[in-house]
LODONU-714442 format. One record per residue (C-alpha): y, z, x; residue in three letters. Coordinates in steps of 0.1 Angstrom, whole numbers, plus 2048, in hexadecimal, padded with zeros to 3 digits. Each point is the difference from the previous one (the first is absolute). Layout:
YZXALA;...
END
This chain:
E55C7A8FCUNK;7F0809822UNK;8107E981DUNK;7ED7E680AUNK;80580B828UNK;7F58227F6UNK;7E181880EUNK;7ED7F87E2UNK;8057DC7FBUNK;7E77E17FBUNK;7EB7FC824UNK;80D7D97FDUNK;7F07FE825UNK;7D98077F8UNK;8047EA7E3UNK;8057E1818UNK;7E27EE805UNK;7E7806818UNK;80A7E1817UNK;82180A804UNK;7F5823806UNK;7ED7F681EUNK;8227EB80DUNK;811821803UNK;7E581380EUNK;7FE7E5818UNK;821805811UNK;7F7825807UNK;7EB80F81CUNK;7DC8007F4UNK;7FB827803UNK;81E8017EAUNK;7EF7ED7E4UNK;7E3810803UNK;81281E7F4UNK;8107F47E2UNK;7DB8057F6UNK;8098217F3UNK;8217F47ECUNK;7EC7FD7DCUNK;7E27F07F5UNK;8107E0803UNK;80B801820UNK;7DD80B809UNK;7EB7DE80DUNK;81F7EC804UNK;802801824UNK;7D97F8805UNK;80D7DB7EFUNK;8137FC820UNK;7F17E3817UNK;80F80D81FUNK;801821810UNK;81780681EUNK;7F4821815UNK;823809819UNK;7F681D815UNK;7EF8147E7UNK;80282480CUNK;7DD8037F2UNK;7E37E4809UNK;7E88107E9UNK;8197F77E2UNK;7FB7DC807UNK;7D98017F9UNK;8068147E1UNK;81E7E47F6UNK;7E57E4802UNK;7E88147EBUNK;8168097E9UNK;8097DC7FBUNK;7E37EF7FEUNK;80F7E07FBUNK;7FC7DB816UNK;81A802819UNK;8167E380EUNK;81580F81BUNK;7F8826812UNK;81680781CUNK;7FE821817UNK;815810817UNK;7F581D815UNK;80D81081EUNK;7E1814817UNK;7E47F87E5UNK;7DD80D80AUNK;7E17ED7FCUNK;7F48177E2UNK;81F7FE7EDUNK;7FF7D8800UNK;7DC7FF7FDUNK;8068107DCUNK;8107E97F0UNK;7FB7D9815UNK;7DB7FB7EFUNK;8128097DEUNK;81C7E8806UNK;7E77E5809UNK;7EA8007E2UNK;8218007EAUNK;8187E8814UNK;8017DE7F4UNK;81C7F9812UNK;813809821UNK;7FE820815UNK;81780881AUNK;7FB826811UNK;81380481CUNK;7FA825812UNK;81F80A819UNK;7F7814820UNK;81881F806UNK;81B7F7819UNK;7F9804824UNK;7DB8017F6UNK;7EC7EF820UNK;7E77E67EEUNK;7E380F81AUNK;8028247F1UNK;7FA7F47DDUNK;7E17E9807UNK;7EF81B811UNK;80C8187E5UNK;7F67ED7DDUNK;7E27F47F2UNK;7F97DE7ECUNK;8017F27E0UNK;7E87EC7F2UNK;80F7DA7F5UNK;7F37FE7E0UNK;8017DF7EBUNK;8187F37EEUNK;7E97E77E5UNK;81D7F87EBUNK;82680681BUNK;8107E580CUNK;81280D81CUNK;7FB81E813UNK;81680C81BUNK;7F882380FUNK;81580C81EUNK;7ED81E80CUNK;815812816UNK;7E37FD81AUNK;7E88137E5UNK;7DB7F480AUNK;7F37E67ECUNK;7DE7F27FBUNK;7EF7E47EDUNK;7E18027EBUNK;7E67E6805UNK;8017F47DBUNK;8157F47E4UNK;8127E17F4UNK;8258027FFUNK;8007E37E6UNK;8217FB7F5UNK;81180B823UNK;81B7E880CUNK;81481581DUNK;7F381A812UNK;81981581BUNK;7F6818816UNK;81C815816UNK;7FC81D817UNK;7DD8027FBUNK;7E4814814UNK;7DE7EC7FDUNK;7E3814802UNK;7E27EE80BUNK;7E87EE7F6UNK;81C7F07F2UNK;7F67E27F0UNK;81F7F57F2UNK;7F97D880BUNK;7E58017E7UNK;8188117E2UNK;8177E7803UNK;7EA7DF7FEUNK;7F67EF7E8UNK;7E380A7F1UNK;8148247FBUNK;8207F37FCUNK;8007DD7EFUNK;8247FD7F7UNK;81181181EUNK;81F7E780DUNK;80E819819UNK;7F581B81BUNK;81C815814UNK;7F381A813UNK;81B80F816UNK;801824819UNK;7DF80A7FFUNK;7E380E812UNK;7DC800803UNK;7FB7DC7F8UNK;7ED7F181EUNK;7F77E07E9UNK;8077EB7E1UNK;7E57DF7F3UNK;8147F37E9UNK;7ED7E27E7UNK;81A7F97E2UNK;7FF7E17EFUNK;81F80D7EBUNK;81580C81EUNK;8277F4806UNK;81081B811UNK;7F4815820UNK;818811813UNK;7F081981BUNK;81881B815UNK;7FC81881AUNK;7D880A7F7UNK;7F981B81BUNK;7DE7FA80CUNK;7FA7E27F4UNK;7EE7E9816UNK;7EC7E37E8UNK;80D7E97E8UNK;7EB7E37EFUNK;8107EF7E1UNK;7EF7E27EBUNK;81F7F97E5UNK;8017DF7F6UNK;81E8007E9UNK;81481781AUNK;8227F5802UNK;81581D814UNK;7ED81281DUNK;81581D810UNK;7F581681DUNK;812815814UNK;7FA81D81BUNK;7D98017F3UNK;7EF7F2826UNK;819814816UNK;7E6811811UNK;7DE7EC7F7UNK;7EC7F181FUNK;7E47F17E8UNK;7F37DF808UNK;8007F97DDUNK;81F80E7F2UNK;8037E77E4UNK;7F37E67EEUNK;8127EE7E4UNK;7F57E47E8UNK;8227F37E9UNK;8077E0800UNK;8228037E7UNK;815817812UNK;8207F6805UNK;81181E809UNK;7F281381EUNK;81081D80CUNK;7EA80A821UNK;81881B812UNK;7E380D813UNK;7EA7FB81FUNK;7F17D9802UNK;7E57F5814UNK;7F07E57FAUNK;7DE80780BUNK;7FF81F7EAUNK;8177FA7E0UNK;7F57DF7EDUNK;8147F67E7UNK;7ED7E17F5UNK;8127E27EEUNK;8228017F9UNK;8117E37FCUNK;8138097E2UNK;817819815UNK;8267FC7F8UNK;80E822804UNK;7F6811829UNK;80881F809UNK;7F380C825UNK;80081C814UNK;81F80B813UNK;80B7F181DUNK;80D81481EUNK;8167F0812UNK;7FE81481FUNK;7E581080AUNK;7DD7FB81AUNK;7EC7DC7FAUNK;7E18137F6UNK;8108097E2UNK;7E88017E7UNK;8187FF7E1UNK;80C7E180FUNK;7E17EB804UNK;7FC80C7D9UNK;81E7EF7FAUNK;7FA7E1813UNK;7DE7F77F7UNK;8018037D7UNK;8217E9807UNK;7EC7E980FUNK;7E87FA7E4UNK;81D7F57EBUNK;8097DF800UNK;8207FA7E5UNK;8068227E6UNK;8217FD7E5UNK;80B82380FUNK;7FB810821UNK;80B824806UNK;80080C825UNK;80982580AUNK;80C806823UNK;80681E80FUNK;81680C81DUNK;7F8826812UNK;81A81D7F5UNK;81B802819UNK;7F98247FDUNK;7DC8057FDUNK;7F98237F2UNK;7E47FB7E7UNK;7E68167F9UNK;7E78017E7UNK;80A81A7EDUNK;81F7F27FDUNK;7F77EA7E3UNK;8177F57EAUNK;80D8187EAUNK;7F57F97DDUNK;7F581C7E3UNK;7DC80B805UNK;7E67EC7F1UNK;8187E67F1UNK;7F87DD805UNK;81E7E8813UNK;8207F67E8UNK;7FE7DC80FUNK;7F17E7816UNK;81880A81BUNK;7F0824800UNK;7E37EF802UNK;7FE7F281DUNK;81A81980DUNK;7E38197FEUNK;7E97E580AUNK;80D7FE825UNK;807825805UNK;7D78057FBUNK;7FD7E1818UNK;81780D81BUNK;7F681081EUNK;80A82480BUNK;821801814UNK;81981780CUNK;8127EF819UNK;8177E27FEUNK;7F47DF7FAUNK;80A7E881FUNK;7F97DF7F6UNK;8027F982AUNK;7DF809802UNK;7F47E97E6UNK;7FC7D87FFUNK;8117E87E8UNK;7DF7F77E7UNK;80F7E47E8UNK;7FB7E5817UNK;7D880B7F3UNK;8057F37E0UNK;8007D7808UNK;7FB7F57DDUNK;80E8077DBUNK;7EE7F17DEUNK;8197EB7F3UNK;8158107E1UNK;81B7FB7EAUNK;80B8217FFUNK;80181C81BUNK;8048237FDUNK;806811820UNK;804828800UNK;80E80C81FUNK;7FC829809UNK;81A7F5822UNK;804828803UNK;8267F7813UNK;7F27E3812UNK;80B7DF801UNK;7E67ED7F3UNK;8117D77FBUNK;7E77F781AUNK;7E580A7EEUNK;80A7F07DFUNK;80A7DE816UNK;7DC7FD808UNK;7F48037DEUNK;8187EB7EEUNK;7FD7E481CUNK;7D97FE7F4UNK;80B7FE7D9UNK;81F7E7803UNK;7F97F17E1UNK;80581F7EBUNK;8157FE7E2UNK;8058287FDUNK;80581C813UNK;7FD8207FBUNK;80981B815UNK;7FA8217FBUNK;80D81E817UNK;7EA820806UNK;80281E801UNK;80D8067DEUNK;80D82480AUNK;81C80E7FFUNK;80080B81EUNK;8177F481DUNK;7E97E881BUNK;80780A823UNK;8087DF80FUNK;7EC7F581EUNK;810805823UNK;8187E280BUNK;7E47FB821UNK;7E77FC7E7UNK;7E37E1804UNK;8047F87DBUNK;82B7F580DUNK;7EB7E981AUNK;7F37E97E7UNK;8257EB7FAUNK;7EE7D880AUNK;7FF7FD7D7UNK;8288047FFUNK;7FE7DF814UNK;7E47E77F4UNK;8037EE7E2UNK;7F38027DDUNK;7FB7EC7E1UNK;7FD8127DFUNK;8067DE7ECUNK;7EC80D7E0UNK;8088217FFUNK;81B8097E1UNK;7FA8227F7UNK;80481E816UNK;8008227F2UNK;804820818UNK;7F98227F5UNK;80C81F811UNK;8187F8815UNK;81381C815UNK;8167E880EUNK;7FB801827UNK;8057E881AUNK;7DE7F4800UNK;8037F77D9UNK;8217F1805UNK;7F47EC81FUNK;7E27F17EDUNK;8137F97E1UNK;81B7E8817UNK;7E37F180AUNK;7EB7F97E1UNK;8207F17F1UNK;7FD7E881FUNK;7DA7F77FCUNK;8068017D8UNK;8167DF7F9UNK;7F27FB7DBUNK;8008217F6UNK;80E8067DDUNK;7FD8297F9UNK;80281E814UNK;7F68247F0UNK;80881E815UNK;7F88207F4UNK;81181A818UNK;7EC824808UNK;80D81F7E9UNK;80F80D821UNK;8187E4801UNK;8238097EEUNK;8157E77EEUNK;8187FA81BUNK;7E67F9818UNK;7ED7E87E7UNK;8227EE7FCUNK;80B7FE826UNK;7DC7ED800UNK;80D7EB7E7UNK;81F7F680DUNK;7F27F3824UNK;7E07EF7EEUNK;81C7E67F4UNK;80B7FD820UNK;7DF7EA80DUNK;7EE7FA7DFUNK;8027E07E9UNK;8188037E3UNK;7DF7EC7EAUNK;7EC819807UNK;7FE81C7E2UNK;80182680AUNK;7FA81C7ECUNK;80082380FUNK;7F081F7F2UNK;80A82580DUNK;7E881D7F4UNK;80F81A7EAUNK;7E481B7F9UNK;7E07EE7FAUNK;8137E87EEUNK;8057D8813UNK;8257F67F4UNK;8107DC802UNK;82080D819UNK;81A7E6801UNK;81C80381AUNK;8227FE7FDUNK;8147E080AUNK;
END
């Protein structure tokens, strides 16, 4: 009797059924079952049963178009990597993929490190958007590839559409893609990093979600969403000077996210009295009274009467100002930010002016008395980018104007390893000690959480305070900055009980990798 392990024994594994053929072929890189094609006759049209097709890097772009002809098949999920695509090689197989997807796309094309964005749009052509009648969701991050938008066709079942590192080539008439009458079922727009779109008329009656970033050359925005909820824009009117910059119509929103110029004789945002979640542009703290970042600040606040949450970003100079812009934060060519801290990381390096010398706050003015009122909230969420500063002044003045918060949250910037040159001992911001002094009452607040914390004098002075102001408050979360070791994180410890309430709850978190961990000192 032959052994059943043998060379020649039964093939148990073509004799499973189809469906559980396709289970296995599923957990294998698509290019990899496409090839079991050859195994037997079987085997042959197995792999075209799969649903979704994964492309990682494939050496060959050309071997995708002949996968999806080869398949022939309705297609749930295609996803594409591709590292220094050309226009042609993507051209070949995206109007495929859309007459066959039924699902989701995501094609994400990396840039070559150390690749300058500028060199590639002058150097690559564009690709035509073709439509997607039957997707879902489409997400294409171009690597700054050119991109332009037919004049025709119904995306009908299109729910999400994202568009990331993207170099519009005009006429772009993407406003008119995306609303309704092409795109009946979209709920949410992102279009992030791109270029070349001066102008986006959106009319959805279907749209949620619209979340607009750093759009270089962008100067005109008009949106009629009735059903909007979450509006986000952010570095889009940097450099616009047009009297009629915007012009919005949604009367839901409820969470605005407006990190960008405000004027209110040319941005018009129309009724809002929904809002419950603000976020504004960021606040300098020092700086000239013609600041226009400022005034951006303190007129959306002032068209706010109550929101649930507030969040407020203020920002001190570098002690040490050597900034430059090609000194962007490192990051791998033509990947999108890891997090919202990136984000707006990368946000205010595009927003900050050229300097080589070092910042002397001496020559600047004290801007916070400019903001005279706050909407009432329940919840604040102040980011603070102090750069070595001390900056309890500056979060005295806020919290005096939203003493009847019943959370706090405090969150540290930069997120960066790297060590913050503290400010010089004559410094202006050292001048600002009346709030050490005068009293306040935080009789609602219970909840404080604090993120990053390097543990300087400046946190430590505030947090004696707060505990002061604070008499109800039941928890405190501190998450300290990966820089700060264990037995620095429980030295905190061990003096916070020396001036804090025994009722009030503390838990302490000390970053280990990328990972947040409960730390719990030692008695």
């Amino acid at each position: 009797m032959e052994p059943s392990g043998g060379c020649g024994g039964e093939d148990r594994l073509s004799a499973l059924p189809d469906d559980i053929l396709v289970l296995i072929l599923h957990r294998i890189e698509t290019l990899a079952a496409v090839q079991t094609s050859i195994l037997s006759r079987r085997w042959s049209r197995v792999w075209a049963l799969l649903p979704e097709l994964h492309f990682h890097f494939a050496p060959r772009p050309d071997r995708i178009r002949d996968a999806l002809d080869a398949h022939g098949g309705a297609l749930r999920v295609l996803s594409v990597d591709s590292k220094n695509a050309s226009p042609e090689s993507v051209a070949a197989w995206l109007p495929v993929a859309a007459c066959r997807l039924s699902g989701d796309l995501d094609f994400r094309n990396q840039l070559a490190s150390g690749t300058q964005e500028d060199q590639w749009r002058a150097q690559r052509g564009a690709i035509e958007l073709p439509c997607f009648e039957s997707a879902t969701v489409v997400k294409l991050d171009l690597g700054f590839l050119g991109l332009s938008v037919r004049p025709a066709g119904v995306f009908a079942r299109l729910t999400e559409l994202y568009l990331r590192n993207v170099h519009f080539h005009v006429p772009c008439e993407l406003g008119d893609a995306v609303s309704s009458p092409r795109c009946p079922c979209l709920q949410k727009l992102v279009v992030s990093d791109t270029w070349g779109l001066t102008k986006l008329e959106v009319n959805s009656e279907s749209l949620l979600y619209m979340d607009l970033t750093s759009l270089g050359g962008f100067r005109r925005l008009f949106i009629v969403a009735p059903a909007l909820r979450y509006l986000g824009v952010a570095g889009c009117f940097c450099h616009c000077d047009d009297p009629s910059a915007a012009c919005i119509s949604a009367p839901r929103v409820d969470w605005l996210e407006w990190m960008d110029l405000y004027d209110p004789s040319s941005v018009h945002l129309g009724e809002m009295e929904h809002v419950d979640w603000l976020e504004t542009y960021q606040f300098s703290v020092y700086g000239l009274q013609s600041s226009t970042r400022n005034h951006s600040s303190v007129w959306l606040l002032q068209l706010f009467e109550v929101v649930e949450i507030l969040v407020l970003t203020l920002v001190y100079e570098k002690a040490k100002c050597t900034l430059r812009r090609r000194d962007c934060p490192r990051r791998a060519a033509g990947n999108t930010a890891t997090s919202e801290h990136e984000k707006l990381r990368l946000q205010l390096w595009r927003q900050a002016p050229e300097c080589d010398s070092p910042a002397v706050l001496d020559n600047y003015q004290y801007l916070m008395d400019c903001i005279t009122m706050l909407p009432g909230t329940t919840i604040l969420h102040l980011k603070v980018i102090a750069n070595g500063h001390a900056f309890g002044a500056s979060l005295f003045h806020i919290l005096r104007m939203c003493s009847g918060i019943g959370q706090l949250d405090l969150d540290l910037w930069p997120h960066s390893t790297e060590e913050q040159t503290a400010c010089p001992s004559g410094c202006i911001c050292r001048q600002q000690a009346h709030w050490k002094t005068e009293e306040l009452q935080l009789n609602c607040l219970q909840e404080v959480e604090m993120t990053e914390l390097v543990v300087n004098e400046h946190e430590v002075t505030l947090m004696k305070h707060l505990f002061n102001w604070a008499t109800v408050l039941k928890i405190l979360r501190v998450t300290f900055h990966s820089s700060v070791t264990e037995r620095k994180a429980k030295g905190f410890c061990q003096m916070l009980r020396s001036f804090s309430r025994p009722e009030t709850c503390k838990e302490f978190y000390i970053r280990k990798g990328t990972d947040k961990v409960l730390y719990v000192p030692e008695e």
